[in-house]
C-alpha positions as CSV (number, residue, x, y, z in Angstrom):
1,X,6.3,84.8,62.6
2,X,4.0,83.3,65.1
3,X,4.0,80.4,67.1
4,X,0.8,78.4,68.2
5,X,0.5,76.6,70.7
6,X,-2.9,74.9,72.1
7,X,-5.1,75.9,69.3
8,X,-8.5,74.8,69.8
9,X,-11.1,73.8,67.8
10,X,-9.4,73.6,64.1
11,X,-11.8,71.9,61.4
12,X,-10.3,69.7,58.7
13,X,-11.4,69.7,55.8
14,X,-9.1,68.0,53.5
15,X,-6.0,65.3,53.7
16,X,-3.6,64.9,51.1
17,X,-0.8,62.7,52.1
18,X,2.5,63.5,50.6
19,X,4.4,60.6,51.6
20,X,6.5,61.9,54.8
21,X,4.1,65.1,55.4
22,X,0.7,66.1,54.4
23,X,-0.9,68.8,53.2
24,X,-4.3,69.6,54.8
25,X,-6.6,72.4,54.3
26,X,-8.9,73.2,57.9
27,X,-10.4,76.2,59.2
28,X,-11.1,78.3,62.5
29,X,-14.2,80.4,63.6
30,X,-13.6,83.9,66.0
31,X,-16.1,86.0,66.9
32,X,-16.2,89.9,65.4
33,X,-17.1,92.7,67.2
34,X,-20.9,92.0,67.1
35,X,-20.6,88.4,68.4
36,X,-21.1,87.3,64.6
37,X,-18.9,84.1,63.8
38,X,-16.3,84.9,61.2
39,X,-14.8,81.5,59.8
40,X,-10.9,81.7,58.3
41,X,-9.8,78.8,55.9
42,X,-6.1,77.5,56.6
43,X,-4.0,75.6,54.1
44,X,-0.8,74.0,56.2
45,X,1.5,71.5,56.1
46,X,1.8,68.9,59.0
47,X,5.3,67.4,59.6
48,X,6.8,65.5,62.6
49,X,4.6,63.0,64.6
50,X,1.6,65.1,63.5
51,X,2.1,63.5,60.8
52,X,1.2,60.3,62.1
53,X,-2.2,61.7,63.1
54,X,-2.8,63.4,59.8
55,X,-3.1,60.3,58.4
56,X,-5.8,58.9,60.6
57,X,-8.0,62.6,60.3
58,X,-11.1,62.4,57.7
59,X,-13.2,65.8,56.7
60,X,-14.9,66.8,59.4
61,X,-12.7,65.6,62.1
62,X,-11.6,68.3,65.3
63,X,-8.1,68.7,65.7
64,X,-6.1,70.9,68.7
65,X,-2.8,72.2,67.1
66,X,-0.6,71.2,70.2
67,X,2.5,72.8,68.2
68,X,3.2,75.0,65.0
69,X,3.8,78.2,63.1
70,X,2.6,80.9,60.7
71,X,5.3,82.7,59.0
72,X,4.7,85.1,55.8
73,X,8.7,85.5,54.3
74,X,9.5,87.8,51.4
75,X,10.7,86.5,48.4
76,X,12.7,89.3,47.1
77,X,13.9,87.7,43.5
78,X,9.4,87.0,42.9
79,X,8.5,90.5,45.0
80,X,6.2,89.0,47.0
81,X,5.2,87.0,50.7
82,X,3.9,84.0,51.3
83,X,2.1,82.6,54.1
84,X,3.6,79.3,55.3
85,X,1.8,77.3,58.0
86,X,3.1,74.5,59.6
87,X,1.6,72.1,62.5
88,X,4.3,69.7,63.9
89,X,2.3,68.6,67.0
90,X,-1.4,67.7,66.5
91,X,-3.8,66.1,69.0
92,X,-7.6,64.6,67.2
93,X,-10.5,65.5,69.8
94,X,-13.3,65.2,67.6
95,X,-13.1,62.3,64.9
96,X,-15.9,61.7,62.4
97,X,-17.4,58.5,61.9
98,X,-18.9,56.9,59.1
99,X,-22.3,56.5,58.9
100,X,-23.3,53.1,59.5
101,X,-25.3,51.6,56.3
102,X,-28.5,51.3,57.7
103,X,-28.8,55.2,58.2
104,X,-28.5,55.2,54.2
105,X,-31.5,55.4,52.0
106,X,-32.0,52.7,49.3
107,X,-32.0,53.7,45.8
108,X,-35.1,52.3,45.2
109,X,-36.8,54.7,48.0
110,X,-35.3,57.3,46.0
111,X,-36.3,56.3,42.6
112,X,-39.7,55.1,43.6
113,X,-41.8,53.5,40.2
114,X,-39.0,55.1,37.5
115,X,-38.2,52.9,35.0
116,X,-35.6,53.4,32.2
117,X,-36.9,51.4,29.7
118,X,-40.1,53.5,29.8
119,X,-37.8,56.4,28.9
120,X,-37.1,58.0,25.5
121,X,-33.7,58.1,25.6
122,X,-31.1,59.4,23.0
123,X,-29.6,56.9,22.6
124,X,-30.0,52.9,21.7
């Protein structure tokens, strides 16, 4: 197992609140050999008072994973590991914001002249 502590930079890219945890899917970019960004998808589970933040994170958001673990346990009676990552101390350093509705284009700039009644339809 391995402990983390200070991780910088984690993307999230999904929240799914579970009542007194969530489950939230976010990923991390390192650099390979070449200097070519390699990007690593994470699936954890967020417990504790990082679970208090989780609930406040959107996609996109920029988290630092103040506290947490990776652990990969055998299963003897299925034969097989699995990875288990858990963050129990989170910090949000980059939050998303919505876009405010002017920035949005109407639907009839993106429609232009169409009309459905000039259609052939099939249907009545």
């Amino acid at each position: 197992m391995f402990y983390i502590n200070d991780a910088k930079f984690v993307k999230v890219w999904e929240v799914e609140d579970k009542g007194n945890y969530a489950k939230i899917k976010v990923s991390t970019t390192d650099k390979d050999k070449d200097g070519n960004k390699e990007y690593t998808n994470w699936f954890a589970m967020v417990v504790g008072k990082a679970y208090e933040v989780a609930k406040t994170l959107n996609e996109g958001d920029v988290i630092t994973v103040k506290g947490g673990k990776i652990s990969n346990p055998y299963n003897k009676e299925h034969k097989k590991s699995f990875l288990n990552v858990v963050f129990w101390d989170i910090e949000a350093t980059e939050q998303s914001t919505p876009k405010p509705a002017s920035e949005f284009q109407s639907f009839d700039d993106d429609f232009g002249d169409f009309n459905i009644a000039d259609q052939d339809l099939p249907f009545d």
